[in-house]
C-alpha positions as CSV (number, residue, x, y, z in Angstrom):
1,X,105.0,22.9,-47.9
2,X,105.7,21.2,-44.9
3,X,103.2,22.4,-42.9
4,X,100.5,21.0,-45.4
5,X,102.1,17.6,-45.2
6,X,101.5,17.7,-41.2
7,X,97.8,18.9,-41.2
8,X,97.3,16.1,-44.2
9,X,98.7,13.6,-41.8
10,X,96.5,14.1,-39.3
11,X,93.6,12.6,-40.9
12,X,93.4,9.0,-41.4
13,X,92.2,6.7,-44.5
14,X,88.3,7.9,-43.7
15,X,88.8,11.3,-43.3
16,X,88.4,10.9,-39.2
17,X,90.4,13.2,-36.6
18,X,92.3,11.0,-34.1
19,X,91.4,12.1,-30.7
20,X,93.6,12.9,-28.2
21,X,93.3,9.9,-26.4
22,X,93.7,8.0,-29.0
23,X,90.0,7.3,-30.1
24,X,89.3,8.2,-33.4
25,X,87.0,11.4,-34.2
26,X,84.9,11.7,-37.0
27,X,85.5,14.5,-38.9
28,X,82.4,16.6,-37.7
29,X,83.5,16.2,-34.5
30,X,80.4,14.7,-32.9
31,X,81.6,11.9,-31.1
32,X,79.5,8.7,-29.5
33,X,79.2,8.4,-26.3
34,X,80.8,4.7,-25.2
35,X,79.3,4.9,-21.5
36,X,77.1,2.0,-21.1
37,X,74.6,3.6,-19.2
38,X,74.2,5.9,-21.9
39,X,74.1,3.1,-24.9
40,X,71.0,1.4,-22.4
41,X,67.8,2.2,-24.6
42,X,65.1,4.1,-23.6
43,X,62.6,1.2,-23.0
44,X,65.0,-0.3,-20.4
45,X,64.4,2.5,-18.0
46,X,61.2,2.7,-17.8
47,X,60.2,-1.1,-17.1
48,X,62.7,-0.8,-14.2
49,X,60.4,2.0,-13.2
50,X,57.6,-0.1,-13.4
51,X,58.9,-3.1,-11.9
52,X,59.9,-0.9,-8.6
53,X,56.0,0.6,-8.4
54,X,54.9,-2.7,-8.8
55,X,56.9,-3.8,-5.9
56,X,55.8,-0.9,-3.4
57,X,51.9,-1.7,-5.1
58,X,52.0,-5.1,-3.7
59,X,54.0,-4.3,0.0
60,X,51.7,-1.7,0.7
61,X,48.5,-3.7,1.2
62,X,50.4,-6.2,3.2
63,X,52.2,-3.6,5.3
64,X,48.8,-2.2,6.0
65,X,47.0,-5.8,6.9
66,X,49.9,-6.5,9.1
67,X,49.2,-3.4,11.3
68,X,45.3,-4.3,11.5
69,X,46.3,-7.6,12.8
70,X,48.7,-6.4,15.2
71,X,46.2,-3.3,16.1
72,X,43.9,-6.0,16.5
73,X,45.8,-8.1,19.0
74,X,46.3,-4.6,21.4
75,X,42.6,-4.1,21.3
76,X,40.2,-5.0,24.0
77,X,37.9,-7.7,22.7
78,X,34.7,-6.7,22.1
79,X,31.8,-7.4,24.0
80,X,29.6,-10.3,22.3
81,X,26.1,-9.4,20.6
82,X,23.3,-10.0,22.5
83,X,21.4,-13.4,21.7
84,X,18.1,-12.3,19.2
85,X,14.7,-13.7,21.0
86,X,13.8,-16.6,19.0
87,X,10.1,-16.2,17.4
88,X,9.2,-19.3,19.1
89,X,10.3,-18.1,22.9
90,X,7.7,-18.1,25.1
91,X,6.5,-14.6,26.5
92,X,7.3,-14.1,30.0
93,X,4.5,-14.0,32.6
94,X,3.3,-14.4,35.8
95,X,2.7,-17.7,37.8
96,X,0.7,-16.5,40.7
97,X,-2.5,-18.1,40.7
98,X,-5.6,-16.2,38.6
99,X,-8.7,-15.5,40.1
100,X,-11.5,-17.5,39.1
101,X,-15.3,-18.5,40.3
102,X,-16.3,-22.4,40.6
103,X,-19.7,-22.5,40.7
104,X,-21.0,-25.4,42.1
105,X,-22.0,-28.2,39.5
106,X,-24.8,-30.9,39.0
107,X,-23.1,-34.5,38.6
108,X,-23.2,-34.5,34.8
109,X,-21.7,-31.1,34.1
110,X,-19.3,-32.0,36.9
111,X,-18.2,-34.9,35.4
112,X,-18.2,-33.1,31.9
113,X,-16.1,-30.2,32.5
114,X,-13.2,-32.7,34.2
115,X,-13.7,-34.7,31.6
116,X,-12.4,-31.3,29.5
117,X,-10.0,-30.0,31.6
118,X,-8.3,-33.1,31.3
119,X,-8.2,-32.4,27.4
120,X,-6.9,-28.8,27.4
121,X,-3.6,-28.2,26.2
122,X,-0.6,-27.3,28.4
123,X,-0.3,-23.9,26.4
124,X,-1.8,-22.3,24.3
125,X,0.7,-21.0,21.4
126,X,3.0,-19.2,23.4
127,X,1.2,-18.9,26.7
128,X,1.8,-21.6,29.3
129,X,-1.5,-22.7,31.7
130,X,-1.4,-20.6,34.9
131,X,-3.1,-22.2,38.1
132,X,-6.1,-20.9,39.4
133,X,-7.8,-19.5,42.9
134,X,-10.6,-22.1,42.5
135,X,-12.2,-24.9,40.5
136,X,-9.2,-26.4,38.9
137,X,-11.4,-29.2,37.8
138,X,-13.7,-26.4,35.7
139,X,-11.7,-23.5,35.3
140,X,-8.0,-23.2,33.5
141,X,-6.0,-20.0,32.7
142,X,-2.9,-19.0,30.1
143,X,-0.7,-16.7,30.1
144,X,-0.2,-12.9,31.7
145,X,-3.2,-11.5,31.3
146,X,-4.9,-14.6,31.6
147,X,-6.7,-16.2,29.0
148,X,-9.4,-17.9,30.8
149,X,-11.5,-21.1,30.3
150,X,-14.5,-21.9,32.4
151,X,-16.7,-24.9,32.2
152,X,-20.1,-25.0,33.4
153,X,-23.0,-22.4,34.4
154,X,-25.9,-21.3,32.8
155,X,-26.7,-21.9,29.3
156,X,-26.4,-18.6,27.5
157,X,-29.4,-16.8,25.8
158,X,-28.4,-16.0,22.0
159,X,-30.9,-13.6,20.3
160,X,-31.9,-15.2,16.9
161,X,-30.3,-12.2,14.7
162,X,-26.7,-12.1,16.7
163,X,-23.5,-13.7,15.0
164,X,-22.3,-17.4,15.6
165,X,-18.9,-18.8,14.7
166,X,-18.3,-22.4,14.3
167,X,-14.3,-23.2,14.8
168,X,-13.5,-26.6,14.6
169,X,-16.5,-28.0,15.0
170,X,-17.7,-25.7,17.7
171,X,-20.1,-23.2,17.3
172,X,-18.9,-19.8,19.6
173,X,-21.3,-16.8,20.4
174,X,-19.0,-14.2,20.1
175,X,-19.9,-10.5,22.4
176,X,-17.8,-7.9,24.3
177,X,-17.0,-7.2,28.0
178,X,-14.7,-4.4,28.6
179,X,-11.4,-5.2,27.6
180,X,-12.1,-8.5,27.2
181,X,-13.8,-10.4,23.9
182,X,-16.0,-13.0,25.9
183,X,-16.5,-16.6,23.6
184,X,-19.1,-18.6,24.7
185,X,-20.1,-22.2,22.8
186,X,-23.9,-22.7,21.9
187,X,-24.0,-26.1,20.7
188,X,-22.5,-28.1,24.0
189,X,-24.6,-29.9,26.6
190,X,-22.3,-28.1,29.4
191,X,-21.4,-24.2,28.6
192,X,-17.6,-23.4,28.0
193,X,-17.1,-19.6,28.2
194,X,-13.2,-18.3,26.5
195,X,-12.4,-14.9,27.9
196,X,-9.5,-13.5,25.3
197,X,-8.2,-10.2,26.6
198,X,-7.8,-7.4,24.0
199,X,-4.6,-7.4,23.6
200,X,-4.6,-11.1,22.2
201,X,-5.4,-10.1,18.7
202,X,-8.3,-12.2,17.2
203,X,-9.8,-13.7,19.8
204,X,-11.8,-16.2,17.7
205,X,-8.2,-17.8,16.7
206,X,-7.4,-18.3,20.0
207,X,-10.8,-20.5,20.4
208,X,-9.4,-23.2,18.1
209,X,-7.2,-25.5,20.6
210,X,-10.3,-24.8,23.2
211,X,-12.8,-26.0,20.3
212,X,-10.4,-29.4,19.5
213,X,-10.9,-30.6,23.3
214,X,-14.1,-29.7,23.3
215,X,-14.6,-31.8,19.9
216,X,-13.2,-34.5,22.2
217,X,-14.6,-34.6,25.7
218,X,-18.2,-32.6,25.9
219,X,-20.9,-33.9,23.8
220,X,-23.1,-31.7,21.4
221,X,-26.5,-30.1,22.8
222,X,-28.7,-27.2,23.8
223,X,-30.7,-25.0,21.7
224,X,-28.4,-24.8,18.8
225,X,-28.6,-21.4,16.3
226,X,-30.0,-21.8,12.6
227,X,-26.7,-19.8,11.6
228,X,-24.5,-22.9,13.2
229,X,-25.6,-26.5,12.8
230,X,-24.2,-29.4,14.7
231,X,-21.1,-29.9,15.6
């Protein structure tokens, strides 16, 4: 009998099983944990997870930038680009003299052809005027090879059925010598005769600064073509 008021003792009010420690046990004997690390919920964890990769996410990149910049510093600076020729550059070519013929000329086609010479351009698109071996009152050259104009000489003989051009006002006779496309005018008092070597593509552009000081300094004449009409 006294042994059953003992075990009866034992158990409080709500049927729980005092622990040893003094904490009260519930009678299945499955206790709670008090730790507070075990009471944090679940959710806690893992944004502290997060929070930490976020942190490395963003040091990385600037780890990483501060060892260009400092790899950068060490290097050897490197060498600059070379400058890109500008469209507009003038080619390079020779200055020594070009060999020319002066004919000698009658007072009127003398007077004439310095009347053009004085006209012409100092270049011609990208070639600069060259001097010349003789005549520089009748003759003028460009550029490496030369583009040559000569001024004077004997009016040229155009067959009826052969091809003029009229560029700016001048009417050109257009035929081929070698390498060279040989321009010669047809409507002019005094003969002007544009050699355009081949490698000038379209020799009968290169005639329009020629035809412009013509235009202005050596008056129309000569049997002009049908196919051209005055200038």
């Amino acid at each position: 009998m006294d042994e059953m008021t003992t075990s009866s003792s034992a158990l409080d009010d709500d049927g729980a099983r005092d622990a040893a420690d003094g904490t009260p046990e519930p009678a299945d004997g499955n206790r709670e944990s008090t730790h507070p690390a075990a009471a944090a919920p679940a959710g806690r964890d893992r944004t502290m997870r997060g929070a930490a990769l976020l942190a490395t996410l963003i040091a990385l990149p600037i780890t990483l930038l501060v060892a260009v910049l400092a790899f950068s510093k060490l290097s050897p600076d490197a060498p600059a680009a070379a400058p890109t020729p500008s469209a507009t550059t003038a080619r390079v070519q020779s200055t020594t003299p070009v060999e020319m013929a002066a004919p000698a000329l009658a007072a009127r086609p003398a007077t004439v052809c310095r009347a053009l010479l004085s006209q012409l351009p100092a270049s011609i698109r990208d070639l600069a005027q060259r001097p010349v071996t003789a005549g520089p009152e009748q003759n003028a050259a460009y550029g490496d090879p030369a583009l040559t104009v000569a001024c004077g000489g004997t009016e040229p003989t155009i067959p009826a059925t052969d091809e003029v051009w009229k560029i700016n006002g001048v009417c050109w006779h257009p035929a081929e010598q070698g390498d060279t496309a040989v321009l010669t005018t047809v409507d002019r008092e005094t003969p002007i005769t544009l050699r355009v070597p081949r490698s000038y593509e379209q020799p009968l552009q290169w005639a329009a600064p020629i035809s412009s000081a013509i235009v202005a300094s050596v008056p129309s004449g000569g049997a002009i073509p049908s196919g051209c009409g005055r200038g």
